[in-house]
PLY file of the C-alpha trace (Angstrom):
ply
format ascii 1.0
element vertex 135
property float x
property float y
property float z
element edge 134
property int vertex1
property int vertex2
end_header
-20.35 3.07 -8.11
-20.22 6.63 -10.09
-16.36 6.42 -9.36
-15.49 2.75 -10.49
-17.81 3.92 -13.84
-15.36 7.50 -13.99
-12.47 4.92 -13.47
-13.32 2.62 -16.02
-14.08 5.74 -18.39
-11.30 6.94 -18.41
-9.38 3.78 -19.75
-9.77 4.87 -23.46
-9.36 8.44 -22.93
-6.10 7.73 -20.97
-5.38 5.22 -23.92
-6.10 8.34 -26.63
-3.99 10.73 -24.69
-0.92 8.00 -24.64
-1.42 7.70 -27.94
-1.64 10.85 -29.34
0.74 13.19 -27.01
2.48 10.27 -25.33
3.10 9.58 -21.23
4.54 13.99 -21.57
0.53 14.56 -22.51
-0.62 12.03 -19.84
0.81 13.60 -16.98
-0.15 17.54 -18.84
-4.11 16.03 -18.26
-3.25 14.47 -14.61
-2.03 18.11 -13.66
-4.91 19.58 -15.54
-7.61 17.58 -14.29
-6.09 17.47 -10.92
-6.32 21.17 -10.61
-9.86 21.54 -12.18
-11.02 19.09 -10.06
-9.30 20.52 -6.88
-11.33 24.02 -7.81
-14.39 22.54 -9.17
-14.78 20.30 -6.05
-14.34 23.21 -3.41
-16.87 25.44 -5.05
-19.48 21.89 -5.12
-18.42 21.35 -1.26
-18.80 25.04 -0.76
-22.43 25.80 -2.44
-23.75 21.86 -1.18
-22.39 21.16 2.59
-21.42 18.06 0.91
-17.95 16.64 2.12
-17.31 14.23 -0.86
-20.54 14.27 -3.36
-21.12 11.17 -5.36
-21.16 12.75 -8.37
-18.02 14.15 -8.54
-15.80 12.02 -10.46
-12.74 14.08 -11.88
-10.70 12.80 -8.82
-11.09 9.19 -10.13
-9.82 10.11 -13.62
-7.48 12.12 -12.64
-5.91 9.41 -10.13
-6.89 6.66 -12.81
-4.44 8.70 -15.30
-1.85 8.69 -13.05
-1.41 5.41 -12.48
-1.97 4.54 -16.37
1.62 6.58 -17.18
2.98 3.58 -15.57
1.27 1.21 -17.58
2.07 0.26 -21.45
-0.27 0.48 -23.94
-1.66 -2.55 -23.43
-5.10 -4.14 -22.19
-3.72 -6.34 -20.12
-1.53 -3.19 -17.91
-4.93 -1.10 -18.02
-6.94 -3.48 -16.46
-4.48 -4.15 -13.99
-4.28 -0.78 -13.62
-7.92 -0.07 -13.29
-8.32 -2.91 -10.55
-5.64 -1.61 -8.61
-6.35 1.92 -8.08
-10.10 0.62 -7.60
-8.82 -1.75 -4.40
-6.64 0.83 -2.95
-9.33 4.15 -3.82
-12.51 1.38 -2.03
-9.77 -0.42 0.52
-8.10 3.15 1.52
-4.95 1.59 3.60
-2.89 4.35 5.54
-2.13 6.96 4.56
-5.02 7.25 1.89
-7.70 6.42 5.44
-5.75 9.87 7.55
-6.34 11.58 3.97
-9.77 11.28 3.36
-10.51 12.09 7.35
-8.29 15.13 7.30
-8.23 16.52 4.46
-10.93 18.39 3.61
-12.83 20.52 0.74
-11.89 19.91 -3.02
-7.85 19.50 -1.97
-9.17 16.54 0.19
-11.77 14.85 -2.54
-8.51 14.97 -5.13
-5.60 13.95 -2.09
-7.03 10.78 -1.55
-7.36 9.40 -4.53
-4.02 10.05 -6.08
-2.71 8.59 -2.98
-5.20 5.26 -4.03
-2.84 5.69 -7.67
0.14 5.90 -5.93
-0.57 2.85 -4.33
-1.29 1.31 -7.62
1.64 2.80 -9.53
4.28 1.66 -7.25
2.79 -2.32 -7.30
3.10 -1.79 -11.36
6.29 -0.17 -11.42
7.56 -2.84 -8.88
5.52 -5.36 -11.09
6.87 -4.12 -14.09
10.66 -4.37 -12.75
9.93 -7.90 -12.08
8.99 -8.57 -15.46
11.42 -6.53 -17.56
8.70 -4.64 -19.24
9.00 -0.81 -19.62
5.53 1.70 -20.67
0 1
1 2
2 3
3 4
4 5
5 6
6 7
7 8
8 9
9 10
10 11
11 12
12 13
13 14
14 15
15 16
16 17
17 18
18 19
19 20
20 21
21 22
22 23
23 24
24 25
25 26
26 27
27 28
28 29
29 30
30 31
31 32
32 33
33 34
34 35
35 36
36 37
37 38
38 39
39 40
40 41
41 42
42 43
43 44
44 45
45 46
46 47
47 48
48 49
49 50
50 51
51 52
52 53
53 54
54 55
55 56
56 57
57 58
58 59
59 60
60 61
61 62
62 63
63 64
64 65
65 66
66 67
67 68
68 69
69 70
70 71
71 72
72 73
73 74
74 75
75 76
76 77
77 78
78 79
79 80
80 81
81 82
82 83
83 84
84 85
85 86
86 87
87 88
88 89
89 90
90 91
91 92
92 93
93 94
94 95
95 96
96 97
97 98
98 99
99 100
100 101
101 102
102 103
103 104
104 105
105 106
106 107
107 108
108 109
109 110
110 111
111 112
112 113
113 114
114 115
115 116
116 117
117 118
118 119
119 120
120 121
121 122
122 123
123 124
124 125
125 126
126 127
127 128
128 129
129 130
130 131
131 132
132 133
133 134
């Protein structure tokens, strides 16, 4: 549950970001987070024995940012957004399953869930295509 709460928080920050530094400042805070996260998780896997702690969540923002540079700003693309990277982060279809066995420390907590947004980004880009809207 802590990472469908992460998920859903980071909606309106994703939202502020977008608005404020557009998709450019989006994908600066992916990278960012993506590499705290990354060094933040190996040092809690490290000091704990814990493969993937609960409480670390900065892999589900991170991944939940990603997908959002696909989406527009608009309620209806972030919710879509948020239930998609939830199914594919919870559902973990290959290669997101061989991930989150293999991979381990921080690198392995981060992997798998931007592999869950990929997931999600292509089915809105694809979606998107479909519809003729753009982000």
């Amino acid at each position: 549950m802590p990472g469908t709460w992460a998920s859903l928080a980071a909606l309106p920050c994703g939202w502020l970001i977008v608005s404020y530094f557009g998709l450019d400042g989006l994908l600066v805070a992916v990278a960012i987070a993506f590499e705290a996260g990354w060094l933040a998780a190996a040092r809690i896997v490290k000091a704990g024995g814990i493969s993937d702690p609960g409480f670390v969540v900065i892999d589900e923002i991170a991944a939940q940012w990603l997908v959002l540079v696909a989406a527009p700003l608009d309620w209806r693309f972030y919710a879509i957004a948020f239930v998609l990277f939830r199914l594919f982060d919870i559902w973990k279809p290959f290669p997101i399953d061989w991930l989150d066995r293999r991979v381990k420390g921080g690198l392995g907590i981060m992997l798998d869930d931007v592999a869950a947004a990929i997931y999600a980004l292509a089915l809105i880009l694809g979606g998107e295509g479909i519809l003729g809207v753009r982000p």
